[in-house]
C-alpha positions as CSV (number, residue, x, y, z in Angstrom):
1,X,-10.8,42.3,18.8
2,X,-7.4,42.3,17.3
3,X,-5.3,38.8,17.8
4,X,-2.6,40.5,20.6
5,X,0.3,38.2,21.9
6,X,0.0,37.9,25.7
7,X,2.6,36.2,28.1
8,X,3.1,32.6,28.1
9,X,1.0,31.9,31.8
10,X,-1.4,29.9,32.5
11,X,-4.8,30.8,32.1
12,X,-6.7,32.3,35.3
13,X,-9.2,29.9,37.7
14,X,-12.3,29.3,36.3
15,X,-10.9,30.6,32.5
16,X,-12.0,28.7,29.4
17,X,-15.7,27.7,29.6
18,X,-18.1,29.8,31.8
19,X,-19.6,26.8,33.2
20,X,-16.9,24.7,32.8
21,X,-18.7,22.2,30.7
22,X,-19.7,21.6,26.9
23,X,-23.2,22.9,26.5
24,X,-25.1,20.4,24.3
25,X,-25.5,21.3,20.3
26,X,-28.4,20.6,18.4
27,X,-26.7,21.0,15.2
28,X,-24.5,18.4,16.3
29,X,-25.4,14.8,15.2
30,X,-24.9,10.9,15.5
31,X,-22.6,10.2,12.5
32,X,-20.9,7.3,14.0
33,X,-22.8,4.5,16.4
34,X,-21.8,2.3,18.6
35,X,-21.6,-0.7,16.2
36,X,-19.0,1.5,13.8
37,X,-16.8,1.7,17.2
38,X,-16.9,-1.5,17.8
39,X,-15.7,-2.7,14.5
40,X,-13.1,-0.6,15.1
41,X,-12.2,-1.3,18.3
42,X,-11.8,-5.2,16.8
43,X,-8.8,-6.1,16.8
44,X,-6.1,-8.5,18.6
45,X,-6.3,-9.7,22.3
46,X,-9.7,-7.5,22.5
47,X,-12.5,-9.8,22.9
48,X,-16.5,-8.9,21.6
49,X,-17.4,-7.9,25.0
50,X,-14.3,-6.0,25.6
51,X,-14.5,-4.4,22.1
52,X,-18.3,-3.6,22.7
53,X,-18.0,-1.9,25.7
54,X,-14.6,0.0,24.3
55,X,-17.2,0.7,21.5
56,X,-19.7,2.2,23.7
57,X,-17.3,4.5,25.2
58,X,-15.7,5.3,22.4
59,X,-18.8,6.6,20.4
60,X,-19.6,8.7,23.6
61,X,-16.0,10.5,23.5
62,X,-16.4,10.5,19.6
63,X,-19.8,12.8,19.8
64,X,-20.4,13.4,23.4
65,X,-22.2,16.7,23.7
66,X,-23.5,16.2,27.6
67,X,-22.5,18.1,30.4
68,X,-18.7,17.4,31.4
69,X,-18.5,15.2,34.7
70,X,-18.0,16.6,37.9
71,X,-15.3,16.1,39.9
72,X,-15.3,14.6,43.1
73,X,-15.1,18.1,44.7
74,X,-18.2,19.0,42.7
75,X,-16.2,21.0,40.0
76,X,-16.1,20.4,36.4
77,X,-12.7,19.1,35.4
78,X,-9.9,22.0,34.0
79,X,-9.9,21.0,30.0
80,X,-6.4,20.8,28.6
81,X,-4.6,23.4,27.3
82,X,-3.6,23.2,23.6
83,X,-1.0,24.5,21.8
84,X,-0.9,24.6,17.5
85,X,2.4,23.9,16.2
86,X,2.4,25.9,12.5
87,X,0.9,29.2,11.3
88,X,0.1,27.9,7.9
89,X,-2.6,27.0,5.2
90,X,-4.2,24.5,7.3
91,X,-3.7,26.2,10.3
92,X,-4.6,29.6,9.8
93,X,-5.4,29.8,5.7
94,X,-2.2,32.7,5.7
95,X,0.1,32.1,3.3
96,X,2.9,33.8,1.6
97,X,1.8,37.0,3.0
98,X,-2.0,36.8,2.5
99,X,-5.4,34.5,2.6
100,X,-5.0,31.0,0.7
101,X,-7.0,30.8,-2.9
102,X,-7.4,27.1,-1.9
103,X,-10.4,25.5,-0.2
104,X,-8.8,25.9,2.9
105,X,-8.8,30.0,3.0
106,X,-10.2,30.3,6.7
107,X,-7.5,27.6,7.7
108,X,-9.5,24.5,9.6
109,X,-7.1,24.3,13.0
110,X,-7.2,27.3,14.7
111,X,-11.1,27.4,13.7
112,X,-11.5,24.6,15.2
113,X,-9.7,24.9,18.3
114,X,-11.5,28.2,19.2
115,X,-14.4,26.5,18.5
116,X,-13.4,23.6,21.0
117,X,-12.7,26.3,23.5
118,X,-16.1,28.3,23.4
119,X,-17.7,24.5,24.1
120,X,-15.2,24.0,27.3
121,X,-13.3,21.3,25.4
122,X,-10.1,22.7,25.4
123,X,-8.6,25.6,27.7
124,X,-5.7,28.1,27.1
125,X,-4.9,28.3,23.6
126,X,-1.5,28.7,21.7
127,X,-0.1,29.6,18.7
128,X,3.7,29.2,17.6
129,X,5.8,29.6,14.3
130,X,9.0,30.2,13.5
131,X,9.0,33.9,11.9
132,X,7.4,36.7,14.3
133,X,7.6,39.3,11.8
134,X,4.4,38.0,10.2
135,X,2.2,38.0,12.8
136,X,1.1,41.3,13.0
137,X,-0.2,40.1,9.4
138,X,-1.4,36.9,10.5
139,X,-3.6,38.5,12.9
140,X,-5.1,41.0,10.6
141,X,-5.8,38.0,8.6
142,X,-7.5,36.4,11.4
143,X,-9.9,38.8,12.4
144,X,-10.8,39.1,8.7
145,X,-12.0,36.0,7.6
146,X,-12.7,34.4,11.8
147,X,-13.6,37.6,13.8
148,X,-15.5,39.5,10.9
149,X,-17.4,37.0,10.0
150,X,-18.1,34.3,12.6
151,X,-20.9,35.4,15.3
152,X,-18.5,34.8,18.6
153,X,-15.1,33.8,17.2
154,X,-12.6,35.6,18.6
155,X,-9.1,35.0,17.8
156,X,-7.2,37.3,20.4
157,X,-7.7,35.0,23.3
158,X,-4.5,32.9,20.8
159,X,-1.1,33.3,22.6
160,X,2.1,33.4,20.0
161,X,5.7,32.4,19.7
162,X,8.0,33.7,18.9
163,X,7.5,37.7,19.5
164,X,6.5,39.8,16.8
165,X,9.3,40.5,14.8
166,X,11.8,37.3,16.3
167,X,12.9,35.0,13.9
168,X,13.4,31.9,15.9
169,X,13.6,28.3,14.7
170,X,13.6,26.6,17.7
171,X,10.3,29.0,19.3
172,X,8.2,25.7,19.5
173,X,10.3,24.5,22.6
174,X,9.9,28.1,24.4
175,X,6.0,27.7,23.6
176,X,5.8,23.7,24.7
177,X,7.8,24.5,28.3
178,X,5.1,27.0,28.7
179,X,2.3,24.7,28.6
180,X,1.6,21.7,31.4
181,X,1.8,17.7,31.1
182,X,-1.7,16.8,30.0
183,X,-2.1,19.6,27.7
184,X,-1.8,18.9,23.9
185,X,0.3,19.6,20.7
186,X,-1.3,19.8,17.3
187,X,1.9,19.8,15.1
188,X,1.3,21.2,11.2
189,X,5.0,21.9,9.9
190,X,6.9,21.1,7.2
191,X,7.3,17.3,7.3
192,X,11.0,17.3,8.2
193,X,10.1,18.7,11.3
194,X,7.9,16.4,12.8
195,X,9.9,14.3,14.9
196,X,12.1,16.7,16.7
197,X,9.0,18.6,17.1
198,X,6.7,16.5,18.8
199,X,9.6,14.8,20.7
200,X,10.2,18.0,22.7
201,X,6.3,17.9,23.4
202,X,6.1,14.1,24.5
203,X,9.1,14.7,26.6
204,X,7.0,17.4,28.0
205,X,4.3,15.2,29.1
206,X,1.8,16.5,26.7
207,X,-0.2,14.4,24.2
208,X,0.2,14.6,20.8
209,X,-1.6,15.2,17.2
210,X,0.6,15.3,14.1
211,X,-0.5,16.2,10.6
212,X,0.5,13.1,8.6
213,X,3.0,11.7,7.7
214,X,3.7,11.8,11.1
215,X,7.2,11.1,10.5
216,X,9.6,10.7,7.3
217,X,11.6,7.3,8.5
218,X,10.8,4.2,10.0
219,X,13.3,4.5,12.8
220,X,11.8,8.0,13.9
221,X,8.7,6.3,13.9
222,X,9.8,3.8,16.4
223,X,11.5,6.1,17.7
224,X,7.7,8.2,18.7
225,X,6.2,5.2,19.9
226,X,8.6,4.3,22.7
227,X,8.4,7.7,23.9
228,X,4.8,8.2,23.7
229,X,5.2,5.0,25.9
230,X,7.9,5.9,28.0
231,X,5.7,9.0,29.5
232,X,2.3,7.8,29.0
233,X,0.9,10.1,26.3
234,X,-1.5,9.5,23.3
235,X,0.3,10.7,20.3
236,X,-1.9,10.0,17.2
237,X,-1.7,11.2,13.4
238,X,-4.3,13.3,12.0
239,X,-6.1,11.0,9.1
240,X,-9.0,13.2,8.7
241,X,-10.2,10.5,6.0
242,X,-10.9,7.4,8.5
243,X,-13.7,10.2,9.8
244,X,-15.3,10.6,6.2
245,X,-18.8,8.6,6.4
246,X,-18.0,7.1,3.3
247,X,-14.3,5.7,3.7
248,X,-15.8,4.7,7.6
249,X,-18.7,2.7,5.7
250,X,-16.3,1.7,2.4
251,X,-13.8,0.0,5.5
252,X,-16.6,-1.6,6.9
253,X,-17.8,-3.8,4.5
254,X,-14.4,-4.2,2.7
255,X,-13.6,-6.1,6.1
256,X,-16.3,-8.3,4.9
257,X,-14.9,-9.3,0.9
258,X,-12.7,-11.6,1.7
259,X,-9.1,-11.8,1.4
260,X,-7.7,-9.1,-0.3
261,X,-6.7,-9.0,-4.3
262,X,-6.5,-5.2,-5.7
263,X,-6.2,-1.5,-4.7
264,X,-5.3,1.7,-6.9
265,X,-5.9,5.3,-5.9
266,X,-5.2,9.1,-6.8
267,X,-4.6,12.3,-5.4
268,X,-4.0,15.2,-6.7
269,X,-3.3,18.8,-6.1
270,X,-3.2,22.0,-8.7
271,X,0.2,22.9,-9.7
272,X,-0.1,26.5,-8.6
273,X,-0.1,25.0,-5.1
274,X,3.4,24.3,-5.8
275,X,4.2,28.6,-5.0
276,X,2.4,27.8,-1.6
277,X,5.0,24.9,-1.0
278,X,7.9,26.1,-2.5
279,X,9.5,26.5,0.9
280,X,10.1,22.9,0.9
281,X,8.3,20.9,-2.3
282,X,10.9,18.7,-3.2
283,X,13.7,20.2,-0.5
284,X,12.3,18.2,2.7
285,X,9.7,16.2,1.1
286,X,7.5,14.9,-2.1
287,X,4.3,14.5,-3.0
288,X,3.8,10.9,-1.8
289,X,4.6,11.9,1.4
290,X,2.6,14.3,1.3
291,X,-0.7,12.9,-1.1
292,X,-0.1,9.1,-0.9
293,X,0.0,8.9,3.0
294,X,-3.7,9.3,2.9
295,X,-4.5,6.3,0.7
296,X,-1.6,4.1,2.1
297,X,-2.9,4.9,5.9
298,X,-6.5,4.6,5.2
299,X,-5.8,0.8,3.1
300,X,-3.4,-0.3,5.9
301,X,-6.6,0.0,7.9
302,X,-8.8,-1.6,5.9
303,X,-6.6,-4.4,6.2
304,X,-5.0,-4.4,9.5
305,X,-4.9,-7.9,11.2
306,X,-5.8,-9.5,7.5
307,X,-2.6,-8.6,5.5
308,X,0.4,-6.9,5.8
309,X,2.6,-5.2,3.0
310,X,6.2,-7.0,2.0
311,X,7.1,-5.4,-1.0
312,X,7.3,-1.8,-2.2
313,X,8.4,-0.5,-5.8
314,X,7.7,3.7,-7.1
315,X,7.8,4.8,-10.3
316,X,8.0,8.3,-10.8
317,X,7.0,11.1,-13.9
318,X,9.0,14.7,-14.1
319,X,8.9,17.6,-15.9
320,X,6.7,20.6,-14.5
321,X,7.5,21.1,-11.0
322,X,11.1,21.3,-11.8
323,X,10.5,24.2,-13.7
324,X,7.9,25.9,-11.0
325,X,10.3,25.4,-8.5
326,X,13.5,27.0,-10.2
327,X,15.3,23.9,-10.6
328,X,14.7,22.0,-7.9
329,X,14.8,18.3,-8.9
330,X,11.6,17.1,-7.3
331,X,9.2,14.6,-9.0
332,X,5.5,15.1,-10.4
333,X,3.9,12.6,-9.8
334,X,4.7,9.3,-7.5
335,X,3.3,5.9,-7.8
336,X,4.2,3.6,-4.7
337,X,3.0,-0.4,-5.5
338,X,3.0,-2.5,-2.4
339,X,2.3,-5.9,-2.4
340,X,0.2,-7.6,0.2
341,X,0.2,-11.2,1.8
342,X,-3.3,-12.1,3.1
343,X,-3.0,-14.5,6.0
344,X,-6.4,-16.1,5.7
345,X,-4.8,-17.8,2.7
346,X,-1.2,-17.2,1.6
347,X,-2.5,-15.1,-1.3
348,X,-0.7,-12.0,-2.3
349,X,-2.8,-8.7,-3.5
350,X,-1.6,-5.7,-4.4
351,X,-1.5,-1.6,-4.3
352,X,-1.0,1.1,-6.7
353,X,-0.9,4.3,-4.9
354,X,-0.7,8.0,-7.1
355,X,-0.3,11.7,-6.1
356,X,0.3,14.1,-8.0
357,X,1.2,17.9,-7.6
358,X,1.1,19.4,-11.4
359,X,-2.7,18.8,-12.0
360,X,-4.6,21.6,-13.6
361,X,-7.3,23.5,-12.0
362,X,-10.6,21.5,-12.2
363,X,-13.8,22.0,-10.2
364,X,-12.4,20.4,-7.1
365,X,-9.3,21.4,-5.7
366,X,-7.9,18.2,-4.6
367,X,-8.8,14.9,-6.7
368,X,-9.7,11.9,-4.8
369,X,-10.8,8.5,-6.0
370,X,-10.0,4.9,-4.8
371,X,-11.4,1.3,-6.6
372,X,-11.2,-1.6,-3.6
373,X,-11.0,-5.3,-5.1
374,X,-11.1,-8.2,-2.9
375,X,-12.0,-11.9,-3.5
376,X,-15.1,-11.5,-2.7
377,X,-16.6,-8.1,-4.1
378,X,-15.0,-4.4,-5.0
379,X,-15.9,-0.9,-4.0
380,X,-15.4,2.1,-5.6
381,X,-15.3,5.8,-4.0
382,X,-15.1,9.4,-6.3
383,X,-13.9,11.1,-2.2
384,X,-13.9,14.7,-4.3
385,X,-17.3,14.2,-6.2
386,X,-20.4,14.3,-3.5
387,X,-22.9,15.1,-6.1
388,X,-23.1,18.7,-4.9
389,X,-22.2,21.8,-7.4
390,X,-21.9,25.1,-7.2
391,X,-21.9,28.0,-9.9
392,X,-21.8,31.2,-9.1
393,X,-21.3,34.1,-11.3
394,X,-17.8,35.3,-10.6
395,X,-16.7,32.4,-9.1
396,X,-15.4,28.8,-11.0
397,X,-17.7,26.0,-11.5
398,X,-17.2,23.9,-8.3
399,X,-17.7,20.4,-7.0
400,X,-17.9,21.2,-2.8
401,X,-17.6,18.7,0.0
402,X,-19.2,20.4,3.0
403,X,-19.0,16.8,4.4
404,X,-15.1,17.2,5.1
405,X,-14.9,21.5,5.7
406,X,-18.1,23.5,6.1
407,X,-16.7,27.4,6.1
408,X,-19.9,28.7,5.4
409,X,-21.8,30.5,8.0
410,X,-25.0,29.3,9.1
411,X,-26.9,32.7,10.3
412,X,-23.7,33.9,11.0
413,X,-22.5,31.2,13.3
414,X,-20.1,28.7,12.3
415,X,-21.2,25.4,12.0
416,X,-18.9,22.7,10.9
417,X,-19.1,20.8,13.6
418,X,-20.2,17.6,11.9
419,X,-17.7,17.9,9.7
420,X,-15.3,14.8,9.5
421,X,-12.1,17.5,9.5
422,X,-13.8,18.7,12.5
423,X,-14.4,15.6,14.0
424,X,-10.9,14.8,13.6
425,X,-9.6,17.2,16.1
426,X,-12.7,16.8,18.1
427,X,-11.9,13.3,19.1
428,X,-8.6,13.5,20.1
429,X,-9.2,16.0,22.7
430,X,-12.3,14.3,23.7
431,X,-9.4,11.1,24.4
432,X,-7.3,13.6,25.9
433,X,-9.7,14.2,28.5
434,X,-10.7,10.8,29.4
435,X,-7.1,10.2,29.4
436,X,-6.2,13.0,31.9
437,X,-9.0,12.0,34.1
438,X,-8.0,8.7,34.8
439,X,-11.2,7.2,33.0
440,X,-9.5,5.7,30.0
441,X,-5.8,4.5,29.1
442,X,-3.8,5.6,26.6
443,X,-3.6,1.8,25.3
444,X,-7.5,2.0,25.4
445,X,-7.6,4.2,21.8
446,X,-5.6,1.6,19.8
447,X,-7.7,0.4,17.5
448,X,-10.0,3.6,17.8
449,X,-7.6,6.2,16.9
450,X,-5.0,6.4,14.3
451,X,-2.6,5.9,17.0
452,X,1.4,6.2,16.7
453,X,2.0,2.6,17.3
454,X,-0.7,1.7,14.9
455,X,0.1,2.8,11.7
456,X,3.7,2.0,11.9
457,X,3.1,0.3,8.2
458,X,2.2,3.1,6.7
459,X,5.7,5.2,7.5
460,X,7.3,2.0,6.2
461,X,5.8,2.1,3.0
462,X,6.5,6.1,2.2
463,X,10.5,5.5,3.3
464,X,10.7,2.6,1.4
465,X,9.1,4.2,-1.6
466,X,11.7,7.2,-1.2
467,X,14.4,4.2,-1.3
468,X,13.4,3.0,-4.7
469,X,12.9,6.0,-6.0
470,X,16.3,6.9,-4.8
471,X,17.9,3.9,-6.5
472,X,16.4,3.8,-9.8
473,X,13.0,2.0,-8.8
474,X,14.9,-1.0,-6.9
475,X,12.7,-3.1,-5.2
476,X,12.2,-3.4,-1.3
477,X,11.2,-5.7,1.2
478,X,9.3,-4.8,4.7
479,X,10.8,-7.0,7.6
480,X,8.8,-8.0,10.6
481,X,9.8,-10.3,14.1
482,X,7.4,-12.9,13.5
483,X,4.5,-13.9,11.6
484,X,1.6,-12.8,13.7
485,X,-1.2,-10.3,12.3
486,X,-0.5,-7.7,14.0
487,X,3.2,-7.2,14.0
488,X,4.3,-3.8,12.4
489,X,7.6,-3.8,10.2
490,X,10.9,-3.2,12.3
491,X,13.2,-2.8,9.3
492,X,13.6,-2.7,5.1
493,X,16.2,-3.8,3.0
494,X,16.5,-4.3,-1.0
495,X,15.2,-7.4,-2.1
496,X,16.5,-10.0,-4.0
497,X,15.8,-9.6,-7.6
């Protein structure tokens, strides 16, 4: 049961799920209908019928627990391969050496993945990092909080890049040749990394998840879409948040409050999660990038097709992480403010966007609240306080959100599978499949999907936010082609004070 590197092959015939189907779940349930995929389906040039029926399909790939379709040779279709880019917290829970004290100590990926495997979802399974000389580690780690304690998880059937004990930067590339067009990348690295990263695997013919921000710039942004074009591939970000029942419901009726006037949000993380990104806090990227992109994605959303951003300003406080991170000039905490024409009426609204990285330890790890004002009504959400607490002797007070991670074991089984960090993954290899098979097109997930070409705003916002940050909190203006809707920015440039 130990996690052994085995040679980068393909997988044997009829390897991957016995039957070659998903068995249904019971546990599983219906946490988004039909309607809820058809409002997001909605958007330009797709009409009520179109979007309906996109809808329909859509909820089906979202939480489709049937039997996989057969082939026209009477086999079940091969599921895609699918490789994890990234061996860290989120991946695996390993960090610096040992398990993560955050929420996220089992990691979520590679849980998840092998749990897509055992339900014939996904196929041959890969792992790839830079530093080989960990992995023995790693895999200890593996088996001790997966293997050990999940009825059926087994985390040896994971290949690995590089070998144990290679150092090698560039392993991802050995790793990606090794897998098949049609297969798929799930890319959690430092943020720098991204594009050159899942380049190599669109070039490679496989479809694409990154962690967000999916890229840094504006131009590598661009950049993405015209490849994920170019060779036909769905490349998405992963915005586990526009899965949360609460943000899906929240976006819902906020696309009913008329045009749009006011928005703040906050995000924080404990500063001693500063040691677990000291590798590159404030090297490659900053908190917004890392904290605000949530917010900023999940507002863009809410308002996509009803406003667009046009100006960005960030303020910035300093002080602590400075001094955590041995002189490293990075900020504290980042505020972006964006503000928004409405095309119903000419009106302007605007943004306030916070994250922060030197918050003290509290009973939630991460803290997450938004307030939503439009001209017609407001919504507030507390993301981080369900009304669920835990106390335990031994262990700090908590406030837990089993809606967006559910490590527990239920009977010894794991059963986070109606998660909305599961359902994340979930639904982007459920598209990879229909994809693949011919059934759907990669166009058909716009609208459905965070998809690359989609949240094109939201890239623009972080870069620009860097800019005034860069220059003293100078102002700066988003530039489009034209005035429709649904145009995405193509440029920035200071504006005109």
């Amino acid at each position: 049961k130990d996690f052994r590197p085995t040679a980068p092959s393909r997988p044997s015939a009829g390897s991957g799920c016995a039957s070659g189907c998903a068995a249904p779940d019971a546990r599983v349930g219906t946490m988004f209908g039909g309607a809820a995929w058809a409002r997001l389906a909605s958007r330009r040039g797709v009409s009520t019928a179109a979007a309906t029926a996109a809808a329909a399909s859509s909820a089906s790939l979202a939480l489709n627990w049937r039997r996989s379709p057969l082939s026209a040779e009477g086999k079940a279709p091969q599921p895609p391969g699918c490789l994890m880019v990234g061996t860290g917290e989120y991946v695996t829970g390993f960090v610096d050496g040992k398990g993560s004290d955050s929420d996220k100590s089992t990691g979520v990926l590679a849980l998840v993945c092998l749990d897509l495997k055992s339900r014939g979802k996904i196929g041959r399974l890969g792992m790839v990092g830079t530093n080989g000389k960990k992995l023995p580690a790693l895999r200890q780690h593996m088996q001790r909080v997966l293997g050990d304690v999940y009825e059926g998880v087994d985390a040896s059937v994971i290949e690995t890049w590089p070998a144990d004990g290679v150092v090698a930067r560039s392993a991802y590339k050995d790793a990606a040749a090794a897998f098949q067009p049609g297969d798929l990348a799930i890319i959690f690295t430092p943020d720098d990394t991204h594009y050159e990263i899942a380049m190599a695997c669109i070039e490679r013919g496989m479809h694409v998840m990154i962690t967000k921000p999916p890229v840094k710039t504006l131009q590598q942004h661009l950049e993405l879409v015209e490849a994920a074009k170019k060779h036909n591939v769905l490349c998405v970000a992963e915005l586990h948040k526009r899965f949360d029942p609460i943000y899906l419901d929240a976006r819902d009726r906020i696309r009913n409050l008329g045009p749009f006037s006011y928005y703040w949000s906050y995000m924080s993380q404990p500063k001693h999660q500063l040691e677990t990104f000291k590798a590159w806090a404030g090297k490659s990227s900053d908190i917004s990038y890392y904290l605000n992109s949530h917010h900023i994605d999940y507002h863009e959303w809410c308002l996509h097709g009803k406003a667009r951003p046009v100006r960005v300003t960030a303020h910035c406080s300093t002080g602590v992480a400075k001094k955590m991170l041995d002189g490293v000039e990075t900020e504290d905490t980042i505020t972006i403010v964006v503000d928004w024409q409405n095309f119903e009426d000419g009106s302007v609204g605007h943004g306030v966007y916070t994250s922060s990285w030197v918050a003290p330890k509290a009973d939630v790890h991460s803290q997450q609240r938004w307030f939503y004002m439009g001209q017609k009504g407001e919504v507030t959400v507390d993301q981080a306080h369900r009304g669920y607490t835990i106390a335990q002797d031994g262990t700090p007070f908590a406030s837990v959100n089993p809606m967006f991670w559910k490590p527990t074991p239920s009977d010894g089984k794991f059963a986070g599978q109606r998660t909305y960090g599961y359902i994340s993954f979930e639904v982007f290899c459920d598209a990879v499949a229909e994809v693949n098979s011919g059934r759907k097109k990669v166009a058909d997930f716009d609208g459905v999907l965070p998809t690359i070409g989609t949240i094109v705003g939201t890239t623009a916002i972080l870069e620009a936010g860097r800019r005034s940050l860069d220059e003293g909190g100078k102002p700066y203006e988003l530039l489009y082609k034209g005035d429709d809707p649904f145009e995405v920015p193509v440029g920035m440039r200071p504006a005109k004070m």
